[in-house]
N, C-alpha and C positions, 0 to 999 in steps of 0.2 A: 599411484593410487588413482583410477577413474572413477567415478559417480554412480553409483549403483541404484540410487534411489530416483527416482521418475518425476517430473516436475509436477507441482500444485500449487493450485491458484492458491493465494495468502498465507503461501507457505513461506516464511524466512528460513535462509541458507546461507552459509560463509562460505566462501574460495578461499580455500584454507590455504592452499597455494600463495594465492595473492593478498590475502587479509582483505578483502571486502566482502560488507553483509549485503544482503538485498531480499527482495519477495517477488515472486513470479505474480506478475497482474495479471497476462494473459499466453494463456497456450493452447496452437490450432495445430493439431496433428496434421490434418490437410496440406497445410501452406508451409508445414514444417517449421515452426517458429515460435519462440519460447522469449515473449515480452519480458521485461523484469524490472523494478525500479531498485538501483539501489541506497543505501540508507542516507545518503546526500543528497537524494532530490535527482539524481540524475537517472537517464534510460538507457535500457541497455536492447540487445535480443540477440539470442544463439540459438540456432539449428540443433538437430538432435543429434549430430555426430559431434559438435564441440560441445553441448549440456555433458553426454555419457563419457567423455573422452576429458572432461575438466575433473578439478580435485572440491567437488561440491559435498555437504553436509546439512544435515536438518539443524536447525537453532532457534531457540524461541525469538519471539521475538523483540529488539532492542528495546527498555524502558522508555526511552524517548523517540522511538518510531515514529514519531508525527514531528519533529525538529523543521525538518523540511517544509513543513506544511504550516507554520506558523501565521501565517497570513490569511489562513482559511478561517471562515465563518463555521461558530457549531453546525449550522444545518447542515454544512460540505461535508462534515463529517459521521452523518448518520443521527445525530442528537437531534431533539426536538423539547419542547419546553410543554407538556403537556397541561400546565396551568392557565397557561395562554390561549382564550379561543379568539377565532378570526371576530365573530359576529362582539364579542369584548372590547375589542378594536374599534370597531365601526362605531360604535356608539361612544366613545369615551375621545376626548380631547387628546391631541396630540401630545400635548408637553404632560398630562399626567403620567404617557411612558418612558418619557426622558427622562426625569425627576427619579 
């Protein structure tokens, strides 16, 4: 069974073959190259003759998709705290935001 569906970015997919999940981060038709992380934190990248020639699938994606990423700050991850303004900051003593 080869790969019928086309890569997308923030798309999650399993190598049903191999039992690994992953999400394509980035892909240049140009350079022929199809970035990917998968669900371990690690990198991957395959051309377009082994993407459509592997046993890939659409999947949502895994509850805990951010595991790898555990060390990152909310803001790494697109979150922002919109109670917070900068000019709040400037004015108010340091340790009232520690507290």
């Amino acid at each position: 069974m080869a790969t019928v569906t086309d890569p997308v970015i923030d798309q999650w997919y399993k190598d049903v073959e191999n039992d690994l999940t992953f999400k394509v981060v980035a892909y240049d038709e140009g350079d022929d190259s199809i970035d990917v992380q998968y669900h371990n934190g690690d990198i991957g990248e395959f051309d377009n003759d082994s993407w459509y020639n592997s046993t890939f699938d659409f999947i949502e994606a895994p509850e805990d998709w951010n595991a790898p990423f555990d060390d990152l700050e909310p803001d790494d991850l697109g979150y922002s705290n919109s109670d917070t303004r900068r000019s709040d900051m400037d004015d108010a003593p340091l340790q009232e935001f520690l507290d």
